[in-house]
C-alpha positions in Angstrom: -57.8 -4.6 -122.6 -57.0 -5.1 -126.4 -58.0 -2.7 -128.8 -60.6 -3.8 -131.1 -62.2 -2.6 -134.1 -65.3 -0.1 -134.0 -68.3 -2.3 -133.9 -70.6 0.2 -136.1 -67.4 0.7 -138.8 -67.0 -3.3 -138.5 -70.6 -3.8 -139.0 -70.5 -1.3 -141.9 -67.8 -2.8 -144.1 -69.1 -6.5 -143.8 -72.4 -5.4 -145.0 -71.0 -3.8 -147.6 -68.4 -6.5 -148.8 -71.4 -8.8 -148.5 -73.5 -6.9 -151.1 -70.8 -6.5 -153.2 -70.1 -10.3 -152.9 -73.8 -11.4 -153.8 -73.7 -9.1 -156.9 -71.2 -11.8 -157.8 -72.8 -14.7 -156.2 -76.2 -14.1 -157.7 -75.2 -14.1 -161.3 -73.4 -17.4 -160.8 -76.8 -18.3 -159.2 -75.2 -18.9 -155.6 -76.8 -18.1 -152.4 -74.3 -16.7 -149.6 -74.8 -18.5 -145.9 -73.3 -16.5 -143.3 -72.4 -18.4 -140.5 -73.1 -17.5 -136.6 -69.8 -16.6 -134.3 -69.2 -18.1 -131.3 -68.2 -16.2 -128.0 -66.8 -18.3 -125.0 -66.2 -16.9 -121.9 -62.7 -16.8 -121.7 -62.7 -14.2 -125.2 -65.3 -12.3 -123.2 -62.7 -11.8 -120.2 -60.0 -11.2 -122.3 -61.3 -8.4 -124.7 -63.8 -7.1 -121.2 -66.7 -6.8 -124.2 -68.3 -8.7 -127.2 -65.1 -8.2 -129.7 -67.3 -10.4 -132.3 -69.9 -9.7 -134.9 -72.9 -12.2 -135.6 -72.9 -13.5 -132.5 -76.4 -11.9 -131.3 -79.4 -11.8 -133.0 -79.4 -8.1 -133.2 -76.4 -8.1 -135.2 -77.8 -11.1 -137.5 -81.0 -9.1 -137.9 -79.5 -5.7 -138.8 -76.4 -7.7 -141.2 -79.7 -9.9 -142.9 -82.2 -6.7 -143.5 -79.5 -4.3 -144.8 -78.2 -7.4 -147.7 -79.1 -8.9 -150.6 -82.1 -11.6 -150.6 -79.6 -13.8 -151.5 -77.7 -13.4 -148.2 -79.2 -15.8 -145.8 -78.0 -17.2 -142.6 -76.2 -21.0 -141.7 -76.3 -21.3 -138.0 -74.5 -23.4 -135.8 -76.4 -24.7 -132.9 -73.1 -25.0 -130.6 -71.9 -21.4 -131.7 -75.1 -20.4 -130.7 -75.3 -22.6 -127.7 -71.6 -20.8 -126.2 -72.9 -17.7 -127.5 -75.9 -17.4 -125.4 -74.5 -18.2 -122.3 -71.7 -16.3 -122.5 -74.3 -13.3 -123.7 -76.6 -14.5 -121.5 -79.6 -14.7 -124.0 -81.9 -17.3 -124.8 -81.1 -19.3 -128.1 -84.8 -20.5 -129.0 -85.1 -16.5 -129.2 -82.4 -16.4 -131.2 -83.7 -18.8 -133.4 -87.5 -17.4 -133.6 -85.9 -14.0 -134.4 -83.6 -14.8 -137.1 -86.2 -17.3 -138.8 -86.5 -16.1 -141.9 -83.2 -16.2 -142.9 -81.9 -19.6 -141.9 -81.3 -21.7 -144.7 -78.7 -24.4 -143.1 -77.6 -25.7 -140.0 -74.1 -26.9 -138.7 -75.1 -29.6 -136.2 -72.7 -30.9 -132.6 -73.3 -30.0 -129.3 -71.1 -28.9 -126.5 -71.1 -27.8 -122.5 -71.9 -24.4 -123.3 -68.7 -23.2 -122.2 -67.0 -24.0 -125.4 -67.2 -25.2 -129.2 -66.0 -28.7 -128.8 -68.3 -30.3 -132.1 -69.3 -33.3 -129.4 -71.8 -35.4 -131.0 -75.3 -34.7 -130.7 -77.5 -37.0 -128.6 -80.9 -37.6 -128.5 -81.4 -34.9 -125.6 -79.9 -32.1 -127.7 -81.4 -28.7 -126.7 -82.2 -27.6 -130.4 -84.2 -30.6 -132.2 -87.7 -29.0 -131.2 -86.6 -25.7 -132.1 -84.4 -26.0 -135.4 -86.8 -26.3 -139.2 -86.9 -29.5 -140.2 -87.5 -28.7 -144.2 -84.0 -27.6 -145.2 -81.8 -28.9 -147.7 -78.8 -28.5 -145.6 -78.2 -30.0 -142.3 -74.0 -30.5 -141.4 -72.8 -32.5 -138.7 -69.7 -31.1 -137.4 -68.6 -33.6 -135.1 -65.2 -34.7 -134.5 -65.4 -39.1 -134.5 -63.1 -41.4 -136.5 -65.1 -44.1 -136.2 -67.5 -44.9 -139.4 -69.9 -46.6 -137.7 -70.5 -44.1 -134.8 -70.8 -41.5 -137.3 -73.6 -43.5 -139.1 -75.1 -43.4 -136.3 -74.8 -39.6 -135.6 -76.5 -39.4 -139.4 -79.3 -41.6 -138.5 -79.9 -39.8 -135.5 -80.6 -36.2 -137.3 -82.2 -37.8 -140.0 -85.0 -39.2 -137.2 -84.9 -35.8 -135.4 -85.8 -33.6 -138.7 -88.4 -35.8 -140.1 
């Protein structure tokens, strides 16, 4: 096992580095998005527990009620997709849970087992579940090729209308 830090403590001082940030980030008239973790299986092994924060709704929920309104949450659908089956939770849950908060979305898809940024398909679990009035949807895919990657734009722009 590798020593880790206190979850609570760990918990404490990001909340608290968050407020202090939005202090900031509100009088430059910024809104802060806090971004999901992701936990694969192999992390799981190696630290025998969750060593992560934000990577369950519970800790979402209690990190979004105890900041600033303008502290809102980006998730990542294939954080969120490792996540949960590592966890073993359900990510439409996690979604529905942490609803009002999410103001962004970092778009790929994987095998569950990892965060690969694969492109997303047609058949990708989330596009009944995610909002589809954001400003803010990111494709974080790894392509080289323009033309695929046109393609990958068309296909969320279809999928959020």
């Amino acid at each position: 096992n590798r020593k880790i830090n206190n979850k609570e403590e760990a918990i404490k001082i990001l909340v608290e580095r968050l407020n202090s940030l939005s202090i900031f980030a509100k009088k430059e008239g910024v809104e802060l998005l806090i971004e999901n973790n992701v936990l694969n299986k192999e992390n799981y092994e190696t630290f025998k527990q969750n060593p992560l924060l934000m990577t369950s709704s519970e800790d979402v929920l209690y990190i979004m009620k105890n900041t600033s309104n303008n502290v809102n949450l980006l998730v990542d659908v294939a954080h969120l997709k490792v996540s949960a089956k590592t966890l073993n939770f359900n990510s439409v849950d996690f979604l529905k849970i942490c609803d009002p908060w999410i103001k962004a979305y970092h778009l790929s898809d994987n095998d569950g087992d990892y965060d690969s940024n694969d492109p997303v398909t047609e058949n990708s679990w989330f596009w009944p579940h995610i909002k589809k009035n954001l400003e803010h949807y990111v494709l974080e895919i790894k392509y080289d090729n323009k033309s695929a990657l046109l393609e990958q734009k068309d296909l969320v722009k279809k999928n959020i209308a």
